[in-house]
N, C-alpha and C positions, 0 to 999 in steps of 0.2 A: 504493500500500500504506500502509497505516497505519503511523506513527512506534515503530520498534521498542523498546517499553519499556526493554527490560533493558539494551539497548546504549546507552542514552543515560541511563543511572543516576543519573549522580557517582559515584558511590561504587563500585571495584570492589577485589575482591581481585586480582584478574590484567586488566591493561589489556586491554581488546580490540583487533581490529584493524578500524580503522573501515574504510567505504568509501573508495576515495577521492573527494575535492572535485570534482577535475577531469574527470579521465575517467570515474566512476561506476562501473568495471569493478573497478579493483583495489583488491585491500586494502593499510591501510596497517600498512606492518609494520615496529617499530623496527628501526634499521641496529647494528649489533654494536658494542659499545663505548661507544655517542652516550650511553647512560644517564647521567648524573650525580646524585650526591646530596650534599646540603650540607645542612649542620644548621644554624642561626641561635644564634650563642652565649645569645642573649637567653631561649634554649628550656631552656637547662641547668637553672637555677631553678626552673624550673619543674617539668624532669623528673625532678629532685629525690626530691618530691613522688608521684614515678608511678614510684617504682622498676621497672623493666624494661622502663617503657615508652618511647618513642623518636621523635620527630618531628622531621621532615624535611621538606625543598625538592626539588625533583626538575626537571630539563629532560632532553628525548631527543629527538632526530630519528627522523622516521618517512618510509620511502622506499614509493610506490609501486610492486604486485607486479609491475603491467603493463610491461614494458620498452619499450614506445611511448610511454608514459605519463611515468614516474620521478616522478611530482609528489613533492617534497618538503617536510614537513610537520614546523617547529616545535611543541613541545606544551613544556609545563610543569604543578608543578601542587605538592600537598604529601598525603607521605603519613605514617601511623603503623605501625609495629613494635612491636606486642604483647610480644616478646620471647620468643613460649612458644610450642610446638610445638600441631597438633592432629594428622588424621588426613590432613590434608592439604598436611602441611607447615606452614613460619613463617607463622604468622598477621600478613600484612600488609595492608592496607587504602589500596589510590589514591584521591585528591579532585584529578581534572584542573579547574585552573582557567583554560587557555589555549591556543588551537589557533590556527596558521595557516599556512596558511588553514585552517578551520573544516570539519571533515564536515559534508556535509548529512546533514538531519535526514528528509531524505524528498529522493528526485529530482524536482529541478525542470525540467517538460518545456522542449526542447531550443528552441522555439518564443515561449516566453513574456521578453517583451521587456527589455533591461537595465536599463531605468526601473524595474521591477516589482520585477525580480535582485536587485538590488543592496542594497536595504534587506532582504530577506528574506536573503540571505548573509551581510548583519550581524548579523541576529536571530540565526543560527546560530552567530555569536561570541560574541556575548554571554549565552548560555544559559548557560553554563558558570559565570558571576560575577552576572551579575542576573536571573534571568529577567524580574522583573517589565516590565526595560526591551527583553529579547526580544522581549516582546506587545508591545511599542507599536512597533518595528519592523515586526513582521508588520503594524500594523492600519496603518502609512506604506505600505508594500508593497501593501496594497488599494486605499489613497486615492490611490495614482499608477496602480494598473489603474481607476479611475475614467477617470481623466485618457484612460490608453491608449482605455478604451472610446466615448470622445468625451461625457463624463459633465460639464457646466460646475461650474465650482468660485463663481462669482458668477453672481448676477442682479440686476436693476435693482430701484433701490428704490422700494416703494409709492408714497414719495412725493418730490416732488426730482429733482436731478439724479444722478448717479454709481451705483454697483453696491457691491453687499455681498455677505459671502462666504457661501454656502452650505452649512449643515452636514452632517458625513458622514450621518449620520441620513438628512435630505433627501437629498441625494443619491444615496441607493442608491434611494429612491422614484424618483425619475425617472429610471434605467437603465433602458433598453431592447435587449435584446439576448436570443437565443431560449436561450441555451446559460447564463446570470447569472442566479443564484440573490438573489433576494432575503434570503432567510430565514439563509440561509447568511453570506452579508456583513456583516446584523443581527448576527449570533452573533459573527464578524469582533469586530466593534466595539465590542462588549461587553465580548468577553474584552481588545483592548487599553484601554478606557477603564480598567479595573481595574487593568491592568498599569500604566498613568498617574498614577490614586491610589489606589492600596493595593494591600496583598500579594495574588499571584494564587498557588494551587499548581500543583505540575509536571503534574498530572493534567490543569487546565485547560489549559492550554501545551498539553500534547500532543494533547487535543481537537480547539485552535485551530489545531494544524499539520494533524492529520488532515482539515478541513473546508476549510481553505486547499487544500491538494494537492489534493484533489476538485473543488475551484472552478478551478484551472489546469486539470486536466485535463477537465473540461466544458467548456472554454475552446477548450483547446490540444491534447488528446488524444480527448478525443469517451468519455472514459470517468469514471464515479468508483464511488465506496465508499458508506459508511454515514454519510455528512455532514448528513441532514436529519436523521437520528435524534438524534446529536450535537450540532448546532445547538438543535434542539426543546429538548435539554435544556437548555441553556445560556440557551435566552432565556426557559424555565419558572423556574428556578432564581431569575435577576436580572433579569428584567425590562428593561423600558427606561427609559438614564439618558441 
């Protein structure tokens, strides 16, 4: 399924309750009391300035709903208090900046290898605080499913003795494998090459998870989405750097 916009915001007036990490089944849902809020005195001066308005630090614990499960989940993050009522209550505003472990951002199938995992569960960390350096996890996460795919990272040199490294570019040219999407990988490493130098928006991020998922699960599940359409745009857009 495609990366559910709204649920992966930043910005919400009422936290949601994400999936959980672990087991995929339950939601996680703050434990009673765990909220805390702390003001940063250094904010006072400031909010001075903003009469009735109000910022804040925030941490809570969030328990998984499955009871096979319990995964429990760190979060932090800072929010603002309006101070003024609307129709649906005190207008407050959440900026989660810290999860862990991290919701995923899409289910990653059950089969796809902990080499692959493990940078792509980081990427889901760090959404929250850079994305820019999200994408360049996710485009690590491709360049070790090279690896998985038996894809060589060097070859011998023209001239000489010894080997040199192989760029991902190249590299995805010489995968061969009946279910690995070329065009899709391209689009892969676009969007991290971006995320590496210069600002990428959440839009592309979320593109680049949608086209990933589909690349595992052509992989790993025998199914995908709307990833060429995605992709096409991405490498219409920017081209090859």
């Amino acid at each position: 399924m495609p990366v559910e916009r709204k649920m992966f915001a930043q910005l919400y007036r009422t936290l949601p309750d994400f999936i959980c990490p672990q087991c995929q089944r339950g939601r996680l849902s703050r434990m009673k009391g765990s909220f805390k809020e702390c003001r940063p005195e250094h904010l006072n001066d400031y909010e001075a300035q903003r009469a009735g308005v109000t910022y804040s630090r925030y941490a809570a614990i969030a328990i998984c709903s499955d009871r096979k499960c319990g995964e429990v989940v760190i979060e932090s993050g800072s929010f603002v208090d309006i101070g003024d009522f609307d129709e649906d209550g005190r207008f407050v505003e959440f900026a989660p900046n810290s999860f862990f472990p991290a919701p995923h951002m899409f289910q990653i199938p059950a089969k796809v290898p902990d080499k692959v995992r493990g940078p792509l569960s980081s990427a889901f960390e760090l959404y929250w605080i850079d994305v820019d350096a999200a994408a360049s996890k996710v485009r690590t996460s491709a360049e070790y499913l090279l690896d998985v795919l038996k894809v060589a990272r060097k070859r011998k040199k023209k001239s000489g003795n010894g080997k040199v490294f192989i760029s991902f570019a190249d590299r995805i040219k010489l995968l061969k494998h009946p279910n690995a999407r070329e065009d899709w990988l391209d689009a892969l490493r676009l969007v991290g090459n971006m995320g590496t130098h210069r600002e990428i928006k959440q839009e592309q991020f979320f593109d680049m998870l949608d086209i990933y998922e589909a690349l595992l699960r052509e992989l790993y599940d025998n199914s995908a989405d709307n990833a060429s359409k995605l992709s096409a745009t991405i490498k219409r857009k920017h081209g090859r750097r």
